[in-house]
N, C-alpha and C positions, 0 to 999 in steps of 0.2 A: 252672439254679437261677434263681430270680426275685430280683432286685434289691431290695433292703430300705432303707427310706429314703429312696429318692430315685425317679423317675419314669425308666424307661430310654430312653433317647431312642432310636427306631426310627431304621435309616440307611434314609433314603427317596430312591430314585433312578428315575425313569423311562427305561426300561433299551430297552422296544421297543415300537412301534406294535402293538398287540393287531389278529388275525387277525376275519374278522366273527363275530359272534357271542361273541366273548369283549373283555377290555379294557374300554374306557370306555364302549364299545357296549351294554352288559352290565349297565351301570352303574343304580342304581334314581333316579327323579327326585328333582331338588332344588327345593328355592322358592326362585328369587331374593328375593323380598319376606323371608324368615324364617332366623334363626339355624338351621343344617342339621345335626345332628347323627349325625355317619356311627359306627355302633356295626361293631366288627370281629368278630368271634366268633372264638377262634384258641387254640392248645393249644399250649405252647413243649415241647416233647417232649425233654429235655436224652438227650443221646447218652452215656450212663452219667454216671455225678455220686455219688450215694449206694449205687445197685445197679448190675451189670454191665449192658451192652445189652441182653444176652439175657434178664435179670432184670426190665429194664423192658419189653421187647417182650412178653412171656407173662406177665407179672403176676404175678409170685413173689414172694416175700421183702420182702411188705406190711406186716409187723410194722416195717421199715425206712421205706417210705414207701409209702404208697399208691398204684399207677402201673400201667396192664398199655396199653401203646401199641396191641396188636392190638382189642384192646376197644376204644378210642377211637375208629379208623378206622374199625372196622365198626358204631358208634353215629353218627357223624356222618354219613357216608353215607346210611346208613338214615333219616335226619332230613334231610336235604338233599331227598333221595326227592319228599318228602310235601309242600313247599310250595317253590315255584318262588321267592319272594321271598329266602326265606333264603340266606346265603352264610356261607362260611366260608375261612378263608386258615392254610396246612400251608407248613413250612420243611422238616422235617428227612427227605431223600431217604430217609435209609440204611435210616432206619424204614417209608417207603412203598415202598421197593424187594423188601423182607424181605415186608412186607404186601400188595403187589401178587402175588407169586409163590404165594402160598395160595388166590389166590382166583379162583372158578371163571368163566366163560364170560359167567354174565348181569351178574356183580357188574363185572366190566373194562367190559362196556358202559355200564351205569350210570356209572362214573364217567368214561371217556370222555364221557359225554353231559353231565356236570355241571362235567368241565373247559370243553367247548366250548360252554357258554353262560352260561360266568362266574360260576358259582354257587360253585363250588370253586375256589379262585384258589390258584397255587402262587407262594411267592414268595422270595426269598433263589436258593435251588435251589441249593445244595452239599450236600455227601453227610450235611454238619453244620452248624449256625451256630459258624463256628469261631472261635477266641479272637484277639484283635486284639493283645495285648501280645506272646508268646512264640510265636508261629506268623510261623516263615517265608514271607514271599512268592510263594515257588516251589513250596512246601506247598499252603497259600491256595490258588494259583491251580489246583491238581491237585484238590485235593479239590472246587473250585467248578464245574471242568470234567467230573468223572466224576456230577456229582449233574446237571447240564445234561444232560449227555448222553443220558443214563438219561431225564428227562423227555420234549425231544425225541422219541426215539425213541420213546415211549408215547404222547405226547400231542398232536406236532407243533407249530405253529406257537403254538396257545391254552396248550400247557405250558410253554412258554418263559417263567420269570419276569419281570417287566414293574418290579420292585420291589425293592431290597436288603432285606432286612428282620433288621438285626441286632441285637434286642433285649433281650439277656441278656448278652453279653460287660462286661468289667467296665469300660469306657473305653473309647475307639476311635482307632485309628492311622490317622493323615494316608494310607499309601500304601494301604490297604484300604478307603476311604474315597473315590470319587471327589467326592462333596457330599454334606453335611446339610445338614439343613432345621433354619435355627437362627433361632429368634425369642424375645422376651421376650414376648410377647403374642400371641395368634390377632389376625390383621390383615384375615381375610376373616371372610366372615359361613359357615365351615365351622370345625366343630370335630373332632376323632378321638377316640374313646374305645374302647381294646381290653376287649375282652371274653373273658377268659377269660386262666392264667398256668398256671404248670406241672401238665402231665399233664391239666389238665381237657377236658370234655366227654365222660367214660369213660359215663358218662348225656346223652349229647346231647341226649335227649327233655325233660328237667328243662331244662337252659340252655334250649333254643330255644322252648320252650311260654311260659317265663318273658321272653323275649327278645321275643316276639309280644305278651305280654300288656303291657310295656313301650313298645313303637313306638305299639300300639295306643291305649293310655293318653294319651303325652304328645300322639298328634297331634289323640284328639278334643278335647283342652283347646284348640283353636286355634277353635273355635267361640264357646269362651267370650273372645276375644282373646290367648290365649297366643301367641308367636313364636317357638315352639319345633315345628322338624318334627324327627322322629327316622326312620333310615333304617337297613335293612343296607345295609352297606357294606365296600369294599374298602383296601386301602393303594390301588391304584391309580386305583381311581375320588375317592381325597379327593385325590389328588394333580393329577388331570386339572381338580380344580374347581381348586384355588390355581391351577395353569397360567391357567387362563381368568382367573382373577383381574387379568391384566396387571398385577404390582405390580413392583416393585423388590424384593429380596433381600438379606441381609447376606452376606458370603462369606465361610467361616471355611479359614485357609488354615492353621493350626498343627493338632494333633491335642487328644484329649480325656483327654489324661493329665496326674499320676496323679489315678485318680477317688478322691472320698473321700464318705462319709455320716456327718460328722460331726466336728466341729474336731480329733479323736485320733483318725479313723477313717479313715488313708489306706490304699486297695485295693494296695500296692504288694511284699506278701510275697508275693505269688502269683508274681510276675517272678522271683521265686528258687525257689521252691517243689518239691519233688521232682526234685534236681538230676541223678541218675539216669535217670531215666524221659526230658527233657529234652534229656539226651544224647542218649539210643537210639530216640528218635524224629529226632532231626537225621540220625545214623547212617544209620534206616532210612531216609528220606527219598533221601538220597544213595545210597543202594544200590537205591531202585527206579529211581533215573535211571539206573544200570548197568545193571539188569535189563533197562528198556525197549529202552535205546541196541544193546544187544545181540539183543535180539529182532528191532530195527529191520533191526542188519544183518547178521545171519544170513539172514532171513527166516523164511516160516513154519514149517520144517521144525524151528526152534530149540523151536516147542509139544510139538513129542513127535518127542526124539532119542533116542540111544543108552541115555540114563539117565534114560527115561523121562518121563512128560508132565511140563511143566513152565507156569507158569501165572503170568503177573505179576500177575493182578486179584485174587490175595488179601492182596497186599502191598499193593496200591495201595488197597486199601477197606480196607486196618487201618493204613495212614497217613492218610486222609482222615478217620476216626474219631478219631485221635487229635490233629486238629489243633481236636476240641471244645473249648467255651472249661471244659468241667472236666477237660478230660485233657491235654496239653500245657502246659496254665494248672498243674495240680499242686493242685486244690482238689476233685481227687476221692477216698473212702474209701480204705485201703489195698489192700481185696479189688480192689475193682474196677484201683487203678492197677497192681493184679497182671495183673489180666484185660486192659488195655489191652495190655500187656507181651507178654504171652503168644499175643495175638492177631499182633502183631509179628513175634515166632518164630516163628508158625505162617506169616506171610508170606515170610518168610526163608528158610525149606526149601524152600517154593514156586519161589522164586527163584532159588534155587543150581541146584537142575536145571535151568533154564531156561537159567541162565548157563553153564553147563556146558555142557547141549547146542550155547549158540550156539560157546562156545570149538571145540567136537569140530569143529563143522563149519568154522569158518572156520581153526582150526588145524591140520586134516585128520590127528584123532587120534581112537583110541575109547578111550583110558587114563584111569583113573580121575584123577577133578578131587575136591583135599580143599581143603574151607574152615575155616581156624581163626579161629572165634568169640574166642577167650579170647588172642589176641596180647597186649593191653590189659594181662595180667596175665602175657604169659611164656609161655602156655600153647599147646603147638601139638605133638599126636602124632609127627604125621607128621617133622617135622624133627627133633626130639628122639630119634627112633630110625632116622632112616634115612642110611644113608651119602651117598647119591646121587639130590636131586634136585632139582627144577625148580621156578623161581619165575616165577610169570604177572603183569605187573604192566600191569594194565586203567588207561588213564586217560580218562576219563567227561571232562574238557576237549577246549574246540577249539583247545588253543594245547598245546604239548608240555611235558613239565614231569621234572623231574628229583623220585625221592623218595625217603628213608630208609628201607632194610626194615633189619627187627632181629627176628629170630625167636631162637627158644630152643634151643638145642644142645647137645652134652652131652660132645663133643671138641672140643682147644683151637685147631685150625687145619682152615682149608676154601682149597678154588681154587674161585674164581667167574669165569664168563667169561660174555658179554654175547653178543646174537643174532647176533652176526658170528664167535664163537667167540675175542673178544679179552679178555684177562683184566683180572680185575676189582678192584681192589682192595679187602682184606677184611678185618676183625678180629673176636676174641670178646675180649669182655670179658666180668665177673663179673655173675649177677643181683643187682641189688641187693639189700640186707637186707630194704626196707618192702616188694617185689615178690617174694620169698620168702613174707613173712609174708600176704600177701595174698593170693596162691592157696595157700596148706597145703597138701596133701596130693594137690590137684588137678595139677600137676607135678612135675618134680624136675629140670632142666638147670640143670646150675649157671652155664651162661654164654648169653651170645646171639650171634649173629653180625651183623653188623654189615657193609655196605655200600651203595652209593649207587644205585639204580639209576635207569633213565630211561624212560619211554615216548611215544610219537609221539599227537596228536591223537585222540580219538576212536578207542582202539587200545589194543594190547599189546605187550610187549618179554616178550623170556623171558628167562631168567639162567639157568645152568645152576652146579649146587652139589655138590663130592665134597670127603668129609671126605678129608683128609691124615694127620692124625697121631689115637690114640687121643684119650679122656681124660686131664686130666695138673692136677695144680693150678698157679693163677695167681701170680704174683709180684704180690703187690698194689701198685696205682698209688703212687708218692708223691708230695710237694712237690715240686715245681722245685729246685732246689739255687739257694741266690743269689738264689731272688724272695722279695723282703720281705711281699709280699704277695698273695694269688692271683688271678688275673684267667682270664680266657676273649678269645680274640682270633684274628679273622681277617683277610681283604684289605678286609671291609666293616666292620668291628665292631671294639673291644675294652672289654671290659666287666670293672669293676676292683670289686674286694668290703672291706668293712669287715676287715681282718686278725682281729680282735679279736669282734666279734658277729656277724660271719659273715654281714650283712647284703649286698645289692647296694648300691653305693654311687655307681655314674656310669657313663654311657653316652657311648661317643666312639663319633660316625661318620667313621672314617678317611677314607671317597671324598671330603666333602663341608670334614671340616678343622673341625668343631667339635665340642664336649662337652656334655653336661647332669650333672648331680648329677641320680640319681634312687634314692630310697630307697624301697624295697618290703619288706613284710612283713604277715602275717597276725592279723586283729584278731577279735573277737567281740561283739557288742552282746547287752546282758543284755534279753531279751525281758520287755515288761512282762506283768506277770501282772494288771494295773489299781491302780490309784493312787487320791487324793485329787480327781484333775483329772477321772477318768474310770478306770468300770470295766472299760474296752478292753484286751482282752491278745491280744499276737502273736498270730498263727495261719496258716493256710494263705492265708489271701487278705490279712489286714491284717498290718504290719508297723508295730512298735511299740515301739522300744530305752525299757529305764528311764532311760535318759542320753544327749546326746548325745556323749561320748566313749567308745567304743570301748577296748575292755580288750585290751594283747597277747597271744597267744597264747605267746609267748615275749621275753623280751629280746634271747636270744641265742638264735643257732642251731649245734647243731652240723653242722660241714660235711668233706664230702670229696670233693677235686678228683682228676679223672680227665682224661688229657690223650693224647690218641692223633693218629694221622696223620688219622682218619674223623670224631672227635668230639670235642669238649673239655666235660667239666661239671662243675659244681657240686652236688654233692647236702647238702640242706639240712635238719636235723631241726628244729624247733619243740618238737614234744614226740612223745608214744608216739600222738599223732592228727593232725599235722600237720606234714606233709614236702613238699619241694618239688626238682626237678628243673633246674637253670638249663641251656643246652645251646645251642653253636653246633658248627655244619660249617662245613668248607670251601666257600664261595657263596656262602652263608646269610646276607640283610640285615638277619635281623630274629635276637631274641631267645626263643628257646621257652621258657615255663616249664612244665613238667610237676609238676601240684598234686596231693596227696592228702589228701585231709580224711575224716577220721571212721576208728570211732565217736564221736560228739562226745560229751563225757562231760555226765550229767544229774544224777548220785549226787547232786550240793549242792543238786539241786532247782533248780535255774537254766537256762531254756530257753537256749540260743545260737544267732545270727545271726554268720557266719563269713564274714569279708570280707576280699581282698586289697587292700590299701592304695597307692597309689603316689602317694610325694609329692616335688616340684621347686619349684625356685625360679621357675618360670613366673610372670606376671604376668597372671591370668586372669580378674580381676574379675568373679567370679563367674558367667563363660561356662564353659559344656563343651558336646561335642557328643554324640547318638547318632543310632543308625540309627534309622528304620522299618521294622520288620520286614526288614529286610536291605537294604533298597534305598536310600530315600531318607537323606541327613543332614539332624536338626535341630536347629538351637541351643536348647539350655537355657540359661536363666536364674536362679540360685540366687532362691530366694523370689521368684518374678518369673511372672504370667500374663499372655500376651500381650493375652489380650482380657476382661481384670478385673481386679479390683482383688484382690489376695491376702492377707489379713492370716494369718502364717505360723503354726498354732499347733504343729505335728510339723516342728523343723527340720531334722529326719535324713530321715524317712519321708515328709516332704511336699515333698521334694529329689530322692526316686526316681523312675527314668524306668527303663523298657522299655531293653533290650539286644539286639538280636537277635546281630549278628558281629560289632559294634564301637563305642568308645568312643573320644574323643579328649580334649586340652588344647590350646591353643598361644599362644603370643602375636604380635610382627608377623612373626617370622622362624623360628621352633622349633614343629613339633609331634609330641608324645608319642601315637601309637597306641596303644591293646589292641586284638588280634581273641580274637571267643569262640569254643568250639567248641558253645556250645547258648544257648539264651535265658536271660540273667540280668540280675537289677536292677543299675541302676549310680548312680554320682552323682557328683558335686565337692563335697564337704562343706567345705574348707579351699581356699583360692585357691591354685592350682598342685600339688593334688592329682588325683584318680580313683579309686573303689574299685568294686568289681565282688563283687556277693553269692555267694557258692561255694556255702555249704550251710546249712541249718536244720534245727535239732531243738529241738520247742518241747514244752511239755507242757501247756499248754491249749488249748481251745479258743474262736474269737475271735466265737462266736456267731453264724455267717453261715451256718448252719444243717448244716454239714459233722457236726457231732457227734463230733468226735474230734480229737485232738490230730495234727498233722502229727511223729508218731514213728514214723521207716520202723524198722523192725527190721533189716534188711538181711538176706544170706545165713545170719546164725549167730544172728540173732533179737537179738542184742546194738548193732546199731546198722547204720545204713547208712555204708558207705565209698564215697566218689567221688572218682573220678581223672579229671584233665581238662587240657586246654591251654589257656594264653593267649600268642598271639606277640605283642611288644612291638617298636613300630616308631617309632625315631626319624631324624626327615628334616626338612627345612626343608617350611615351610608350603604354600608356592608348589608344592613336589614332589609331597607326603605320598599326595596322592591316587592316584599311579603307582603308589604301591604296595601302598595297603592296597586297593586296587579287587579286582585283581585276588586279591592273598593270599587273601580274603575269602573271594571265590569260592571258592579251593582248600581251604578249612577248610569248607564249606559241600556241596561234590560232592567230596570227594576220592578218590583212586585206592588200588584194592579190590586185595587182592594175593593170590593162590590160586596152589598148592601143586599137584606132579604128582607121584609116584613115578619116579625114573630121568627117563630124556633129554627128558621132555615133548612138548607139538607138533610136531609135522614142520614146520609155519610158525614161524620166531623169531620172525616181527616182522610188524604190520597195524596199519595205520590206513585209518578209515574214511571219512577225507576226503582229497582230491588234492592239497590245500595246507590248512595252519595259518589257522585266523584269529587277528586281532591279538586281544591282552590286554583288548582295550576294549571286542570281540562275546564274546558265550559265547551258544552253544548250551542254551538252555533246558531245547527239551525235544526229542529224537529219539523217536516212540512210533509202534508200528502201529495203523492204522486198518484190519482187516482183511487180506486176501493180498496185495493189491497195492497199498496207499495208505501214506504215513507223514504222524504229524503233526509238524509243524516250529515251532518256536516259536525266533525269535533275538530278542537283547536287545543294548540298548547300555549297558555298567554305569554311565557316568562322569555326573556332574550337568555341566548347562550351565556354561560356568565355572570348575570346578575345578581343570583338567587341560589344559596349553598345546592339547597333543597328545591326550592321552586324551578330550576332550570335542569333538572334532571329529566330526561326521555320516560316516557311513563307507558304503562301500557294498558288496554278495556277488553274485558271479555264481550263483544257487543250481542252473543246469542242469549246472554244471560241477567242484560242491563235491566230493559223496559219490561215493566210489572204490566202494563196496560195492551199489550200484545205478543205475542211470539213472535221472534225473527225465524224464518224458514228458507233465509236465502240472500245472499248479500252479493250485491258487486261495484268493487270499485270505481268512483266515475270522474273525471276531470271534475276542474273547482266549480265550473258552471254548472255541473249539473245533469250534462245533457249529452255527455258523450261518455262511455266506458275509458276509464286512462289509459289504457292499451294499446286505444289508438289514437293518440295524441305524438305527435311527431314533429319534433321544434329545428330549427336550424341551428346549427350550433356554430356560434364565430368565433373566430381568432383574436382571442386579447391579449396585455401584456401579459398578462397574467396564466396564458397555456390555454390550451382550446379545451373546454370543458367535455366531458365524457357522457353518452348515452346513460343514465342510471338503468340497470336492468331491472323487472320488475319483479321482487318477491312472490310466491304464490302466496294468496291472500287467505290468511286462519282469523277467520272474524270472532274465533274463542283470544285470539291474545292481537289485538291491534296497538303498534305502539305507535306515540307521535314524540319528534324530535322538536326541540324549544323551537319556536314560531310556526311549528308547523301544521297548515291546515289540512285532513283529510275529508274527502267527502262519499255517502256514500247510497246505495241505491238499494234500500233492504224490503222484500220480501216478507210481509207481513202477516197474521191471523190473529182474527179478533174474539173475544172468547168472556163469556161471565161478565160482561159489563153494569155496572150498577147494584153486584150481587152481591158486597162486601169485599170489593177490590180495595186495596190499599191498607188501613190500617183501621184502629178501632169506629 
């Protein structure tokens, strides 16, 4: 969608030296002596928004908006054709990849011929221009990397974008952002004017006949003294002129949040907005990194195994779609956030064969592999009716990690034994009431089973499961005898609750020997429907309470504690829409809450904004922190811009900032963590507070042209329900970052758990690396380039600084990592993927700060690779595959 009110500022970056014939080579003359006027000609093609992709690719459902993308491309082509001067500049791959494949022989030359002489300029180059608030890093960079790829391979060196061009997201995050171009004024005698905004040039012929008649116009006036030249032009050829400009630069080193159009008009409901959909894109996400990781080391046999072809590229282009800034952002129709949804599942089936196959082979089994979608809710066939069988538990980490399975069962005692055949300790307990009432008639086990399992790096552990005894009913949990009060409490933890409101009420970390008071509970902000001040009302992109106090969802809660050798909790009711889960194990340093919100009720006519609350006697002057997009932390400032002056007029909504995995407090000695399990808005409204936006149901709409009110229906058309996690982490300051680094991670790629009928794999146990890496590397991204190549991407999580230990430069043997292949050959490649670094070639400007230096490149020893805190490498290894299924991995 096009940005209303305000001017979107393009991220403009000079990314590569253009090939001859394209670039700045390409570029049309300027007059030094004259103001230059470089006109863009360009179609922001949104990757669904109002109508599905498929709706906007083939031009349907115009009664909606007017839009057919396949018309667009085969208009501007055809216009490109006909006069060599004209240019034009295209972002969104997903649409030119769909459109490349229809078109015949002479039309691919043509436009080969029009990329390689700069006429046709590609730029951004991700499968989408994706959203900057609520889209993952590790998303980001997937989706950025399969729209490169796709170019390259089409275009070579001249398609390789030269430009970031993100001109429609709603704000823009520091870690997606390597520089803008930030000025209060044009400071060279070059200006930029885009030509053209959503969908346009479907008539190319009209824009460009009128674009000529234009150039033509202002430059003859130059006879009469005008100093005005006008020119087609590119992002990259205006950027090549500033370069030339040798000027000095401002550097903006914060991000561009929250954006607003208008003193009651802060973009920051989007950061909550379709809280659902948010989830099960973070979900998928993490589970195409399983898909990959497993194809990687199975190898290629894992595309078409026992259970048929299996295919990770339809998962990976319906999460790269959905990390558009209308679909992840939550600011798309309801059809369509069906249709993103859906494409999703459709990636997912793709994916479980694939995983499956790689299982068969690397666990030297041909027995059916069942995946349960609906655990989330209890929900899982296979366990609920079968006596005897097998738990696979994948973990997608390079460090080994211990984790909670809890399936649904339907007799009261199981024996569990571990890949050694040692037993396992195990309990059923009761399904809860609110997890009852939330799958209806789609289950019926009335209990779950409950134990701990573990898996090795990059690998799998099996558990093996025979029911003992029938069905039988439970002895329901009671109080404690002699506790005055109830609490939760382990060798890390004990967490003590209001007797009386049922509230949490203080956190003690036992390792460390000190306490906090922290009070949580569930609040609502009455969404404006417009006021006196302004007639702005909530909606999918803006957020807009009539107050800034927040209404409780309850006073009190009913609660009921459950206490076993496996688990301890707190179950907490609010009302008949808002229940909560509190929950430690044995190990466990952090605090899980398990939230369920909705249907949020609307009957009084009163949209609601549903927020979890947490407030301490912290002294935090008005600081909080959050992430960027999962990676970076940045300090917030209550009513505070770093680089302006803010006079505050929304002090709730003009306080929200992006969320991707985490939020903090602290002051010199104490800090209170959240991790999320999806992208939500957060803030510090009160000093020694944090709340975190769960859900929204509003019933207007806030004018930024969606046309509809953000009211999911959910499954029964009566509301949407959302069930979600926040672990809650308190440690001293100095530590904090040990451990939410890592947790982070494991909320973000977490380990995928899949079911076998009877004894499962003949392998118990495989990892796919020779040794663990520390807590501080993670494994990016494992993915095949073909039959015999992998691509590698390692990260270092920790910021410089943070961490005694955790931020130290570490180093990997990579010839010696993976058990599951030989490396025979490594080369280093830019982030995306798809170019060798070598020849990557950036422009370097002039800041206050000293014009930064060429880094020269090291010769690359893939025996000792080191990465500096945040730094990502990526890399292109030369692979041989060898003994698979033969007693690889461990016993």
């Amino acid at each position: 969608m096009a940005l209303p009110g305000a001017v979107a500022l393009p991220l403009l970056l000079l990314l590569l030296s253009g090939a001859a014939g394209c670039g700045h080579q390409s570029c049309s003359p300027t007059r030094p002596d004259m103001l230059n006027v470089h006109l863009v000609p360009h179609s922001h093609d949104d990757v669904g928004w109002l109508k599905t992709v498929d709706q906007y690719y083939y031009g349907v459902r115009n009664r909606d908006q007017h839009a057919g993308v396949q018309y667009i491309l085969d208009s501007v082509v055809a216009q490109l054709a006909t006069n060599p001067s004209r240019r034009f500049v295209y972002a969104e791959v997903a649409f030119l990849a769909r459109w490349w494949r229809q078109q015949d022989q002479a039309t691919r030359r043509l436009v080969r011929e029009l990329v390689q002489e700069g006429r046709l300029e590609l730029v951004g180059g991700g499968w989408c221009m994706s959203d900057e608030a609520a889209a993952h890093y590790g998303a980001a960079l997937e989706q950025m990397a399969l729209g490169r790829r796709f170019l390259r391979r089409l275009f070579g060196a001249c398609g390789m974008p030269r430009v970031a061009w993100q001109i429609d997201p709603f704000g823009h995050a520091r870690e997606l952002a390597a520089t803008f171009a930030q000025a209060r004024q044009y400071r060279t005698n070059h200006i930029l004017m885009t030509m053209g905004s959503d969908f346009h040039y479907e008539n190319a012929h009209l824009w460009f006949k009128n674009l000529d008649k234009l150039i033509a116009h202002a430059n003859a006036r130059q006879a009469n003294g005008s100093r005005v030249h006008a020119l087609y032009s590119t992002p990259s050829c205006y950027l090549w002129e500033l370069h030339r400009a040798n000027l000095t630069w401002p550097l903006k080193t914060d991000d561009f949040f929250p954006y607003s159009d208008g003193p009651h008009q802060f973009w920051t409901g989007f950061f909550s907005s379709r809280p659902a959909f948010k989830g099960y894109e973070r979900l998928s996400s993490g589970f195409l990194q399983i898909c990959s990781q497993l194809e990687a080391l199975a190898g290629p046999s894992a595309r078409d195994g026992p259970y048929g072809p299996g295919d990770s590229s339809v998962l990976r282009e319906a999460v790269a779609v959905a990390q558009h800034h209308d679909a992840v952002a939550g600011t798309e129709r309801q059809h369509v956030a069906d249709d993103y949804a859906r494409q999703l599942a459709k990636g997912w089936d793709s994916c479980q064969v694939l995983v499956a196959n790689a299982l068969s082979i690397l666990g030297g089994t041909k027995e059916p592999f069942i995946f349960c979608n609906a655990l989330n809710i209890s929900v899982c066939p296979l366990s609920e009716t079968t006596p005897h069988f097998t738990v696979i538990l994948y973990n997608p980490l390079a460090w080994g990690v211990t984790w909670p399975v809890r399936l649904p069962v339907r007799a009261t005692s199981y024996a569990v034994t571990d890949p050694q055949g040692q037993p396992v300790a195990s309990q059923v307990v009761p399904v809860s009431g609110v997890t009852r009432w939330l799958r209806g008639d789609t289950g019926g086990a009335p209990g779950e089973l409950l134990f701990q399992a573990w898996a090795p790096p990059l690998g799998f552990s099996t558990f093996e499961v025979k029911q003992l005894s029938p069905g039988a009913p439970w002895d329901p949990p009671r109080w404690p005898s002699g506790d005055p009060e109830p609490k939760l409490e382990n060798e890390h933890l004990r967490i003590r609750f209001d007797p009386i409101t049922g509230h949490l009420l203080e956190i003690q970390n036992l390792a460390k020997g000190f306490s906090l008071p922290v009070f949580q509970s569930f609040y609502w902000y009455n969404a404006s429907a417009g006021d006196g001040l302004s007639p702005q009302a909530s909606g999918a992109y803006i957020f807009r309470p009539n107050a800034s106090t927040p209404i409780p969802v309850a006073k009190r809660a009913a609660t009921r504690l459950l206490k076993t050798a496996l688990v301890q909790e707190l179950h907490q009711n609010f009302s008949a829409w808002c229940s909560q889960v509190l929950r430690l194990r044995p190990g466990q340093p952090y605090l899980e809450l398990e939230w369920t919100v909705g249907p949020i009720p609307v009957a009084d006519g009163l949209g609601k904004e549903v927020i979890s609350r947490f407030e301490t006697p912290l002294r935090t002057a008005g600081h909080f922190y959050t992430d960027s997009n999962g990676r970076q932390v940045l300090e917030r400032r209550r009513d505070f811009r770093p680089t302006w002056n803010l006079s505050q007029s929304e002090p709730v909504a003009g306080n929200y900032y992006p969320v991707n995995t985490r939020i903090f407090i602290k002051d010199e000695k104490v800090q209170l963590t959240v991790l999320t399990d999806r992208s939500q808005g957060g803030s510090s409204i009160l000093d020694g507070s944090l709340e975190l936006m769960v859900h929204r149901r509003l019933l207007k709409d806030d004018n930024r042209g969606l046309g509809e009110p953000l009211d999911e229906p959910g499954a029964d058309g009566r509301g949407l329900v959302v069930r979600g996690r926040h672990l809650v982490l308190l440690d001293t300051a100095a530590a904090a970052a040990d451990q939410h680094r890592p947790r982070a991670q494991e909320m973000v790629t977490s380990p995928s758990v899949v079911l076998a009928p009877g004894p499962g794999p003949h392998l118990r146990w495989f990892s796919g690396l020779q040794r663990a890496l520390p807590p501080s590397l993670h494994l990016l991204t494992v993915e095949p380039r073909g039959a015999r190549a992998v691509l590698l991407r390692l990260e270092h999580l920790f910021e410089l600084g943070e961490s005694r230990n955790g931020s130290r430069p570490l180093s990997v043997d990579l010839t010696t990592l993976f058990s599951a292949f030989t490396i025979t050959s490594v080369q280093e490649m830019a982030l995306g993927g798809d170019i060798p670094l070598h020849s990557v070639s950036r422009l370097l400007w002039n800041t206050a700060t000293g014009t930064p230096k060429p880094r020269p490149l090291a010769r690359l020893d893939p025996r000792r690779v080191t990465l500096e805190p945040m730094q990502i490498r990526t890399f292109l290894a030369s692979v041989r595959y060898e003994g698979l299924g033969e007693g690889l991995g461990g016993p």
